[in-house]
C-alpha positions as CSV (number, residue, x, y, z in Angstrom):
1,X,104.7,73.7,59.1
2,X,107.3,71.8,61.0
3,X,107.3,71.9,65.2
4,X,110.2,73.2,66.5
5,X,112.1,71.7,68.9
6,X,111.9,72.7,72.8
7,X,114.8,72.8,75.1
8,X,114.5,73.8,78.8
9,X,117.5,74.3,80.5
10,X,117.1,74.4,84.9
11,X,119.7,74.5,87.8
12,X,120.1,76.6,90.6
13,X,121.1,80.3,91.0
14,X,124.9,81.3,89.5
15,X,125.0,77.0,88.3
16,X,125.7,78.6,84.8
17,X,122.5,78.2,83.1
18,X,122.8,81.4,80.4
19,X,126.8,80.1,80.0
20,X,124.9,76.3,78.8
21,X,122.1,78.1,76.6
22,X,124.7,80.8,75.3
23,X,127.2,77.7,74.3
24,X,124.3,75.8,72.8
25,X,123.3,79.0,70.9
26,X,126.6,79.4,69.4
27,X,126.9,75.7,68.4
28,X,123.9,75.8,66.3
29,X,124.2,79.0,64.9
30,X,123.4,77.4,61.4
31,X,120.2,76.5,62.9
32,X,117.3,79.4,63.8
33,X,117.5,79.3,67.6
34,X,115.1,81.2,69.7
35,X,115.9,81.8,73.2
36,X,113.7,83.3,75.9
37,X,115.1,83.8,79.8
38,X,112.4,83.0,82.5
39,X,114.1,85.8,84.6
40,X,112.7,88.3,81.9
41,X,109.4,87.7,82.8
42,X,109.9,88.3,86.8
43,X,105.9,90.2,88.0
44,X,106.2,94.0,87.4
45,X,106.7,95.5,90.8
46,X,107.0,99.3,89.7
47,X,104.3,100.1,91.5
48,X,105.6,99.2,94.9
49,X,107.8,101.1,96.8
50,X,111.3,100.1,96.0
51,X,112.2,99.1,99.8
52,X,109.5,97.2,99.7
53,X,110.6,95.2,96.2
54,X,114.1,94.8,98.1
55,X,112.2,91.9,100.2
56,X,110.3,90.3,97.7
57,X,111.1,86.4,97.0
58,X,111.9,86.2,93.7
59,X,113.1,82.9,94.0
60,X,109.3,81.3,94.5
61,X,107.6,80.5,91.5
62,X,104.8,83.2,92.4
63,X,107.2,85.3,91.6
64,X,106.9,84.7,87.6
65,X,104.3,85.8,85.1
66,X,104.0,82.0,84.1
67,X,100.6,82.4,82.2
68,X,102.3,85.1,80.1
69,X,105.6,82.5,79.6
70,X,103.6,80.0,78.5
71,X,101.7,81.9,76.0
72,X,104.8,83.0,74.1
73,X,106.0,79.7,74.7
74,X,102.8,78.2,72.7
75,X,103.1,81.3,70.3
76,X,106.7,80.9,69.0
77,X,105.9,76.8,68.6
78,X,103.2,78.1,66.4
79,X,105.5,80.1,64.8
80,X,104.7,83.5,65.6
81,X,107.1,86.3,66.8
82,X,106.9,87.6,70.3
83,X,107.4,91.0,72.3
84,X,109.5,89.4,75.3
85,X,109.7,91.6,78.1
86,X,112.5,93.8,79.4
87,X,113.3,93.2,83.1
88,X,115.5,96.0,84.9
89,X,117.1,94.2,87.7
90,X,118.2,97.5,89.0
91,X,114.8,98.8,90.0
92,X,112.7,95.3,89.9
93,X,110.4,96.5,87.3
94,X,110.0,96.2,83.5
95,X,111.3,98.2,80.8
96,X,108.7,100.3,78.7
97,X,110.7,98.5,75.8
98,X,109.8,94.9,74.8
99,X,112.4,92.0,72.7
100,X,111.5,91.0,69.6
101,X,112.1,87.2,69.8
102,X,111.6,85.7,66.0
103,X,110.3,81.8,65.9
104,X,112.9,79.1,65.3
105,X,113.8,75.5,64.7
106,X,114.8,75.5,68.1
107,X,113.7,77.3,71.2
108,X,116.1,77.2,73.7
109,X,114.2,78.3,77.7
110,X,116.3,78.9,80.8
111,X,115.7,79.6,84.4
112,X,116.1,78.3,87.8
113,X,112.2,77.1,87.9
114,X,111.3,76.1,84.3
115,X,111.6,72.2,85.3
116,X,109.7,72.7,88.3
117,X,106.7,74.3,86.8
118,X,104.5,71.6,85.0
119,X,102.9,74.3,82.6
120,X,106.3,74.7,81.5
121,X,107.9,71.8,81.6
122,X,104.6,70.7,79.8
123,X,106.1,72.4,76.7
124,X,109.3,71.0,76.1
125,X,110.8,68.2,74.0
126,X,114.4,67.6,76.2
127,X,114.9,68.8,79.9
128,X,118.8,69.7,81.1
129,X,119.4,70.4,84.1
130,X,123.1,72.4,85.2
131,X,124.3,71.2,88.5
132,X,127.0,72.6,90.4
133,X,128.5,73.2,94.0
134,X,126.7,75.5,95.9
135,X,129.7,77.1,97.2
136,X,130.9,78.4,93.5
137,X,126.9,79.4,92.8
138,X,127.0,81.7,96.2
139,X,130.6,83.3,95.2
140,X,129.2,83.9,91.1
141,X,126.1,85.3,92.5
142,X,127.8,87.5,95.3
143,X,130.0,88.9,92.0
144,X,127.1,89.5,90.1
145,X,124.6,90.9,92.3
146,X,126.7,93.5,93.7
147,X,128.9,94.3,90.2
148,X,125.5,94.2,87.9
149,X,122.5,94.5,89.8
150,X,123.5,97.4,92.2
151,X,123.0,95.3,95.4
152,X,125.2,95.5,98.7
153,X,126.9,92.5,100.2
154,X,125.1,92.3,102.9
155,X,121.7,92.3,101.1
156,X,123.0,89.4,99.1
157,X,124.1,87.2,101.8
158,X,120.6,87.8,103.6
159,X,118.6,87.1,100.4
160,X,120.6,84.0,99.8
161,X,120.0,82.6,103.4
162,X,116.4,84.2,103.4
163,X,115.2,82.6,100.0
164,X,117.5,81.7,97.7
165,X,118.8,78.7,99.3
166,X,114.9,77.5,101.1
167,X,113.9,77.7,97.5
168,X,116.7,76.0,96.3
169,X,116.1,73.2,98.1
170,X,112.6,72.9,98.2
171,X,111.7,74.0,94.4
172,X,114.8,73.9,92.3
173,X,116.9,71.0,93.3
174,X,113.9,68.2,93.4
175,X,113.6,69.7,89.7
176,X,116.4,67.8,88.7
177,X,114.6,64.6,88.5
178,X,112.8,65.8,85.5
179,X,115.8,66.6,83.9
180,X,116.8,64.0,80.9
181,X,120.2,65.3,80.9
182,X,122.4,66.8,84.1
183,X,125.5,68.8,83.4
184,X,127.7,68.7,85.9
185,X,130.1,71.5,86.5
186,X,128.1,74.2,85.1
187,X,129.0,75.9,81.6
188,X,132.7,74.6,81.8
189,X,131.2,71.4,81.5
190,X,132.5,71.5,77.7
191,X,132.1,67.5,76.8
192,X,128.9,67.7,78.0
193,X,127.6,70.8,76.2
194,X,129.2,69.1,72.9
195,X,126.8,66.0,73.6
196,X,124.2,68.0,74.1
197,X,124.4,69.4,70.8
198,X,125.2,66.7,68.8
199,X,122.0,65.0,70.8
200,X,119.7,68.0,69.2
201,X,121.0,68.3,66.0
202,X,120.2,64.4,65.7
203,X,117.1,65.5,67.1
204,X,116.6,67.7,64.3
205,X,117.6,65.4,61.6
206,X,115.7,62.8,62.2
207,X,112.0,63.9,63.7
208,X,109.5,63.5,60.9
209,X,107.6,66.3,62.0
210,X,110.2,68.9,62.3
């Protein structure tokens, strides 16, 4: 059975990671693309008070179920299917309900952390990294914070200065050196996202074992 091929995709908070993997996703869509989202698999905190969960740093890698990441990670390169879990940003718990994620001749990860953490990082075939200015990633997470994930303005602006930006700088931006491509400008970045994919489908065609 051939080894599919594995694409991390990094960069800070709001850089427009998912806009990259969702671009990338609908460039190949002759290919079978799998696509897991390290933010799905965020440490169940239901049974924690919910003021409590307010305060938690979910931008420090402890944050993550790695081990359980990793696993599918492994299973879908074996080609097996996984239950990916449902993450309700909402409430900062999971979802009863799981995602059926089907093995593919591509699997396509994203997070802020994924090029940080070597068990990870361990796992893939080509590293991107999305760069952009931290003043448009505060304003696109301000937006989406407080439009889809229920939070007030002034919680964002204290969980940016609290721990977003600390772990920006001390997990997520020395990531980049990892990286074996950096898109600049985020997901508007279109001649780069084009290379990108021409890069993997010449990948594709020309690995032996895939």
């Amino acid at each position: 059975m051939s080894s599919p091929l594995v694409v991390g995709i990094a960069g800070g908070t709001a850089s427009g990671k998912t806009t990259v993997a969702r671009k990338v996703r609908e460039a190949l869509a002759d290919c079978r693309v799998a696509f897991i989202d390290q933010d799905s698999y965020y440490r169940d905190l239901k049974d924690m008070p919910l003021e409590d969960r307010r305060q938690v740093n979910f931008d420090h890698p402890d944050a993550f179920d790695t081990d359980l990441l990793v696993h599918h990670l492994k299973q879908l390169k074996s080609g097996q299917a996984i239950q990916k879990p449902a993450y309700d940003f909402r409430t900062s718990s999971r979802q009863a309900n799981t995602v059926l994620v089907e093995p593919g001749d591509i699997i396509l990860i994203e997070g802020i952390l994924v090029l940080h953490m070597k068990e990870v990082r361990d796992q893939m075939d080509v590293k991107i990294y999305v760069d952009a200015d931290d003043d448009l990633r505060i304003l696109r997470r301000l937006t989406r914070d407080i439009k889809d994930r229920g939070r007030d303005f002034d919680h964002v602006v204290g969980q940016y200065l609290r721990h977003v930006r600390p772990m920006h700088m001390g997990f997520v931006e020395p990531s980049k050196h990892f990286a074996d491509i950096i898109i600049p400008h985020g997901g508007n970045n279109d001649i780069a996202i084009g290379m990108l994919v021409g890069a993997l489908r010449a990948r594709l065609a020309v690995s032996p074992s895939r």
